[in-house]
ROZA-131804 format. One record per atom (N, C-alpha, C, CB): residue in one letter; x, y, z. Coordinates in steps of 0.1 Angstrom, whole numbers, plus 2048, in hexadecimal, padded with zeros to 3 digits. Atoms other than C-alpha are relative to their C-alpha. Glycine has a CB too. Example, Ala and Ser with C-alpha at 12.3 -4.5 7.8 and 13.67 -1.06 7.14 Angstrom:
<pts>
A8097F4800;A87B7D384E;A80980C800;A7F680080C;S7F77F5800;S8897F5847;S7F880B808;S8048057F2;
</pts>
This chain:
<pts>
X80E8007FF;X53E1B57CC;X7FB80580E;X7FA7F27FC;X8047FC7F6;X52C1CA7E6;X7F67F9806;X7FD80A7FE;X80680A7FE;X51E1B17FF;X7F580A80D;X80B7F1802;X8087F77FA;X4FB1C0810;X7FD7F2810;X7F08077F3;X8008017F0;X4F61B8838;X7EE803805;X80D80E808;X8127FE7FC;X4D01B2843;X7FE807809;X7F87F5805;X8047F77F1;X4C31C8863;X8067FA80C;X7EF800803;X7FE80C7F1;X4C71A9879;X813800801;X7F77E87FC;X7F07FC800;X4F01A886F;X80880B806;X8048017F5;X7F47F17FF;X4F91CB86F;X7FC802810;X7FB8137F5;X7FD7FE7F2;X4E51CC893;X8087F880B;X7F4802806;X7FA80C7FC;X4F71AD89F;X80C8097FD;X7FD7F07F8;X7F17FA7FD;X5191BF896;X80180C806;X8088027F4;X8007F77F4;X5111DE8A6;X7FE7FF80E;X7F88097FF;X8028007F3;X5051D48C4;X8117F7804;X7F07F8803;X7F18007FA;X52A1BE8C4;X80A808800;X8067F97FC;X7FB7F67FD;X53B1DA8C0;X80380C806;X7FF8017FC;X7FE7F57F4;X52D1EC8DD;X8057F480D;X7EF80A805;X7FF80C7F3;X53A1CD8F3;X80E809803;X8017EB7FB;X7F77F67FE;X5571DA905;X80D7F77FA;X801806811;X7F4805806;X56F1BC8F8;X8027FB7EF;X8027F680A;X7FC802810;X56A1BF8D4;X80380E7FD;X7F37F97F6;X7FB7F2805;X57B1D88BE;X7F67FF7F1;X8148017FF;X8077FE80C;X5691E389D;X80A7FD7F8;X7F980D7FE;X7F980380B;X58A1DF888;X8017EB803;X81180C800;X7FD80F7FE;X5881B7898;X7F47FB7F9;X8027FA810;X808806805;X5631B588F;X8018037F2;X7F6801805;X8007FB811;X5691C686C;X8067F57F9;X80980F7FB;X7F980C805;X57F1AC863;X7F77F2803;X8107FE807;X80780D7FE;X56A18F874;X7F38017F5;X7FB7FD813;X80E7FE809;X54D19B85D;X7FE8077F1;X7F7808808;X8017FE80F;X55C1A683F;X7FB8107FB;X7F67F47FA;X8077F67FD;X5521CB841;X80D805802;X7F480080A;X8007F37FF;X55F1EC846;X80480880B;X7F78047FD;X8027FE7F4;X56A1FA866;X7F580D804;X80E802805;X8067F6804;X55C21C858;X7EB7FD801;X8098017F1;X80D803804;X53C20B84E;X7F67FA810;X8037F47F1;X8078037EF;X5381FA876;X7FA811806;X8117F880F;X8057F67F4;X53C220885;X7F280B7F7;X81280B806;X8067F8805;X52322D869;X7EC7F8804;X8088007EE;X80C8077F8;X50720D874;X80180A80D;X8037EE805;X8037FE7F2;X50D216899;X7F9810801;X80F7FE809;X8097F9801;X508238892;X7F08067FD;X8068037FC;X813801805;X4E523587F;X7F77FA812;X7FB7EC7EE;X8088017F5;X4DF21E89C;X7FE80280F;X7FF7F87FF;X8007FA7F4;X4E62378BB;X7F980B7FB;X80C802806;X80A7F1801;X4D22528A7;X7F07FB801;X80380B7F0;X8128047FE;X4AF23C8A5;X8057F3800;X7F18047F2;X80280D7FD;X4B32188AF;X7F77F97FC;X80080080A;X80E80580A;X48F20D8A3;X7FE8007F2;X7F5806803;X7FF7FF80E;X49421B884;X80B8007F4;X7FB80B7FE;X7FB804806;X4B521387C;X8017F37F5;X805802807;X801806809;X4BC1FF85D;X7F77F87FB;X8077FD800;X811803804;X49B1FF84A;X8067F77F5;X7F480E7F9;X7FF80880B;X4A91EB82F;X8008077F0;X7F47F6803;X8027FC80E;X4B11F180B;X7FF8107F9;X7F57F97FE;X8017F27FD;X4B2216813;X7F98037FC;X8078077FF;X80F7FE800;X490217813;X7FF80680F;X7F77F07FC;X8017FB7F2;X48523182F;X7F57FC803;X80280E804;X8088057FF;X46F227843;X7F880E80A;X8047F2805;X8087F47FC;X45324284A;X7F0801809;X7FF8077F3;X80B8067FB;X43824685B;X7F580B7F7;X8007FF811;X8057FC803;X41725A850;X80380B7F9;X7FA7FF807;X7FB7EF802;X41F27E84F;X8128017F8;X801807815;X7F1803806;X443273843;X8008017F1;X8057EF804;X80480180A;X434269824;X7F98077F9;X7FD7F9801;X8057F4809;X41E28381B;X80880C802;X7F0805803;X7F57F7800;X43D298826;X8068017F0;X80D7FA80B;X7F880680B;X453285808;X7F78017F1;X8027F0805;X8067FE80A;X4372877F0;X7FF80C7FD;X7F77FA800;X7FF7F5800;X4302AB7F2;X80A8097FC;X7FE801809;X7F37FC801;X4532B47F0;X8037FB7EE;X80A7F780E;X7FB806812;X45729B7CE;X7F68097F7;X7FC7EA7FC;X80E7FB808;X4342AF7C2;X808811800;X7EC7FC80C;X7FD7F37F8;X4452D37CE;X80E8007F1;X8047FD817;X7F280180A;X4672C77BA;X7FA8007F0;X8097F0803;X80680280F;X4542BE799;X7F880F7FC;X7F47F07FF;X8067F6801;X43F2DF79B;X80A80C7FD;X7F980280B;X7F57F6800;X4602F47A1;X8078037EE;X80D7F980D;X7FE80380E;X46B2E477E;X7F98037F6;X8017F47FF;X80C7F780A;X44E2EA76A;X80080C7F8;X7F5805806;X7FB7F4802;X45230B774;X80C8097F8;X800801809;X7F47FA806;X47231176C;X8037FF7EF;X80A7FA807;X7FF80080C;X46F301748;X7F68097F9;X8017F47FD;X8037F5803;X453317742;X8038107FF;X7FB7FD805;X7FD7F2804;X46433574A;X80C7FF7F5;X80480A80D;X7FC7FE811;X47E32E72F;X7FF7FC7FA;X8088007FB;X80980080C;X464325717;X7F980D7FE;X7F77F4801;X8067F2801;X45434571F;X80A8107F9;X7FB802811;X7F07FC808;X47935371A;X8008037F5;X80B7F87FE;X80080280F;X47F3486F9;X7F48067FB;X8017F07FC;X8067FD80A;X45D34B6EB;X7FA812802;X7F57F47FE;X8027F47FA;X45F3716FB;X8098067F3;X804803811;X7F47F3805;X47737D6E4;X8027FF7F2;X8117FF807;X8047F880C;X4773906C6;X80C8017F6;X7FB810805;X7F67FD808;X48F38E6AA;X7FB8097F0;X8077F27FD;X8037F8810;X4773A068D;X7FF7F67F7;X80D80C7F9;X80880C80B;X46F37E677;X7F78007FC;X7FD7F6802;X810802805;X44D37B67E;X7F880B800;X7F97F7808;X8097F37FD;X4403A1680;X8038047F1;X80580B80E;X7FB7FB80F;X43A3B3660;X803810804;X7F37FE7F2;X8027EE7FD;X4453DB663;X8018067F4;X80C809809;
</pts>
C-alpha cells in the first residue's frame, strides 16, 4: 500500500537530508520511503521552495496560471471538435452512386 507524506514530512526529510551527517539511504530506511523518491522531494524543493509540495498534486497557481490552464483545456476541446468534424465531413463527402439517380 502506497503510503502518502504531508508537505510538513517530506519538508522535514529534506531539509535532514541536507544536514551534512545524515545520508538519504539512512533516512530512507528511518522513514520508510525511497532513496529515489528523497532526491526527487529535494529536487522540487531546490527548484521553488514556496511552492514545493502543493499537496495531492494539485498545482498550485496563481491568476494568470489559471486562465493559462483553462484556455489551453478550451483550445484542446476545440482542436477535437475540429478534427471529428473533418472526418464527418470526409465520410459524408463521398460518393458511391446510391443516392444519385443518372
Amino acid at each position: 500500500m502506497r503510503r502518502n507524506y504531508s508537505k510538513e514530512q517530506k519538508l522535514e526529510i529534506v531539509k535532514l537530508s541536507l544536514e551534512e551527517n545524515q545520508t538519504v539511504t539512512s533516512l530512507a530506511e528511518r522513514f520508510d520511503v525511497s532513496a529515489n523518491t528523497i532526491y526527487n522531494w529535494r529536487s522540487k524543493y531546490f527548484k521553488d521552495p514556496d511552492e514545493a509540495f502543493p499537496g495531492k498534486g494539485n498545482k498550485l497557481l496563481n491568476e494568470d496560471q489559471r486562465e493559462i490552464e483553462r484556455l489551453k483545456k478550451e483550445l484542446k476541446e476545440a482542436k477535437l471538435e475540429r478534427d471529428i468534424l473533418k472526418k464527418a465531413v470526409s465520410i459524408f463527402s463521398k460518393t458511391d452512386g446510391k443516392f444519385f439517380n443518372s
